[in-house]
C-alpha positions in Angstrom: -160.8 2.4 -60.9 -157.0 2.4 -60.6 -155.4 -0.3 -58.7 -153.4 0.4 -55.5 -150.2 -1.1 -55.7 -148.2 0.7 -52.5 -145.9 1.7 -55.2 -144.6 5.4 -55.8 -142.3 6.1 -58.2 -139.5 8.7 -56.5 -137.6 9.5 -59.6 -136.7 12.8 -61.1 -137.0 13.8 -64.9 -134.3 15.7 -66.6 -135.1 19.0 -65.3 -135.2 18.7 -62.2 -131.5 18.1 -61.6 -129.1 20.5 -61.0 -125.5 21.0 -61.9 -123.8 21.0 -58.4 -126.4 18.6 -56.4 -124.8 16.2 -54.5 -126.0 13.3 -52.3 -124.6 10.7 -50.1 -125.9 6.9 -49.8 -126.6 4.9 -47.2 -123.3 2.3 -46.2 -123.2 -0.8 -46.4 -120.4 -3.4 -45.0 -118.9 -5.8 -47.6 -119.1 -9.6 -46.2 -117.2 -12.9 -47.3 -120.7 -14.1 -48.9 -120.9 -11.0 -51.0 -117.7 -12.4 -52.7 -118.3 -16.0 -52.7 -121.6 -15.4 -54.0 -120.0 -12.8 -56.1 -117.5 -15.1 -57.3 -120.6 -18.4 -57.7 -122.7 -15.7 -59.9 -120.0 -14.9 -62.2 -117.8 -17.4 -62.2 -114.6 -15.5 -61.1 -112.9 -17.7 -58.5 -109.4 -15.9 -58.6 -107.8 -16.8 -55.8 -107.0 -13.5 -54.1 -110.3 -13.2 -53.3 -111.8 -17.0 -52.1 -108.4 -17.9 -51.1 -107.6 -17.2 -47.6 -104.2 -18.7 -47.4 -103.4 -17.8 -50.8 -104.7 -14.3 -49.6 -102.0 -13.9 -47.0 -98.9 -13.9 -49.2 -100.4 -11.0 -51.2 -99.3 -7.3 -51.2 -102.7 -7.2 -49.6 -102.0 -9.7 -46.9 -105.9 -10.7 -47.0 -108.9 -11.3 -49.6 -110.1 -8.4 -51.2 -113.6 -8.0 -53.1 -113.7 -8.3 -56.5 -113.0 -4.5 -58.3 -116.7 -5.2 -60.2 -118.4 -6.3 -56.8 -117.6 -2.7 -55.8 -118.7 -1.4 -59.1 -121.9 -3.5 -58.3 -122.6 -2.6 -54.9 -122.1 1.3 -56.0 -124.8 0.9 -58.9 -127.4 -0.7 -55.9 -126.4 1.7 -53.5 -126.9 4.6 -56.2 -130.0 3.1 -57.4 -131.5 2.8 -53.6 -131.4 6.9 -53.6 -134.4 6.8 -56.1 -133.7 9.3 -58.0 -133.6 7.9 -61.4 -136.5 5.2 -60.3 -139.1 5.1 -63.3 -137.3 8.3 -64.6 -134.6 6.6 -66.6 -134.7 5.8 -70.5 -131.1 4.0 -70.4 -127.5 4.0 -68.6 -125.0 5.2 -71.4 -121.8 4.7 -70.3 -119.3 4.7 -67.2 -115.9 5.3 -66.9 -114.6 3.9 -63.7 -111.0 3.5 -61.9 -110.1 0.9 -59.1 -108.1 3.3 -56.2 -107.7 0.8 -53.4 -109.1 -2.4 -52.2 -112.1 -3.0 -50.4 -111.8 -5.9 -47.7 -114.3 -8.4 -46.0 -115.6 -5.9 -43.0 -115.1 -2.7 -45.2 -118.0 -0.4 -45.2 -118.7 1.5 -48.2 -120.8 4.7 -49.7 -121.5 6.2 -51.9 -121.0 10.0 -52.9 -123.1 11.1 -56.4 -122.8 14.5 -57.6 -124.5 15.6 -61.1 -121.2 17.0 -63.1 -123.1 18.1 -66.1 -126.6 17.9 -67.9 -127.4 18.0 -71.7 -130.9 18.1 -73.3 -131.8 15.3 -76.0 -135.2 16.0 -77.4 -134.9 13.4 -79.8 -134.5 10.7 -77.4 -137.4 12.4 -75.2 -135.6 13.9 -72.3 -131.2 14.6 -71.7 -128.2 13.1 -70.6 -126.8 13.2 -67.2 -123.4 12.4 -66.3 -122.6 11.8 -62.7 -119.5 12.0 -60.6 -119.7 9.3 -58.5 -117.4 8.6 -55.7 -117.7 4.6 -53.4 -115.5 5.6 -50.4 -114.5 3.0 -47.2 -115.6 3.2 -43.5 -111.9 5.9 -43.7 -113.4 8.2 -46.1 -111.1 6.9 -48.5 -111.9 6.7 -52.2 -111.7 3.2 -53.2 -113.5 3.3 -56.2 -114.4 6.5 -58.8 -115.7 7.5 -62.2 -118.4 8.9 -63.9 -121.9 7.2 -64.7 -124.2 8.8 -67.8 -127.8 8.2 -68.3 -130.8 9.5 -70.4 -133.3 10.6 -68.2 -137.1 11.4 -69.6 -138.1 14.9 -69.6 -141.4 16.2 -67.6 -142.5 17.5 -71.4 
């Protein structure tokens, strides 16, 4: 007899994405303790973004997130569609560029559309490279790039 767990994978295997597909995540609004316990986790205490005062006499005029707690943020809000849940072999690569800042009280998404697909029998399934797209409460592109991963195959 199996045991129940209340778990079901949702991922999808290689060939079942499309060229083209697009989705859009859930938002979520960035808050002063996602940077402090940003900044506590990896040790990055630069002042622009713990440093009210300091903050002020910025180009920004106030704290701004970390560029990598967007980054973070967009690879939980990507990996809360599912799609690659129990599905994929390994993350490859990411290219990524910072567009604009993302301040305390910002809400950001995420928009993920498969750009291309190649099959790797070798490695048991194919490489998917996403475009992926973190945009602000504005629907302004604040972060952007491309993700790969191996994915397994169905065979």
């Amino acid at each position: 007899m199996t045991e129940q767990t209340g778990y079901t994978p949702r991922g999808l295997y290689f060939e079942e994405f499309e060229v083209g597909y697009e989705v859009v995540t859930a938002a979520r609004t960035i808050t002063e303790t996602d940077i402090v316990s940003f900044a506590a986790l990896t040790g990055d205490w630069t002042q622009i973004h713990v440093n009210a005062e300091y903050a002020k006499g910025t180009i920004f005029g106030q704290r701004v997130a970390h560029g990598l707690l967007g980054l973070s943020v967009a690879a939980g809000l990507g990996a809360q569609l599912g799609f690659i849940e129990d599905t994929v072999l390994a993350f490859r690569g990411l290219e990524w560029k910072f567009s604009a800042p993302i301040f305390i009280g910002d809400t950001i998404h995420l928009k993920v559309k498969v750009r291309e697909k190649k099959e790797l029998k070798k490695l048991g399934g194919g490489s998917i490279v996403f475009d992926m797209r973190l945009l602000n409460q504005e629907g302004k592109i604040v972060q952007k790039g491309t993700w790969e991963v191996l994915m397994k195959s169905k065979s």
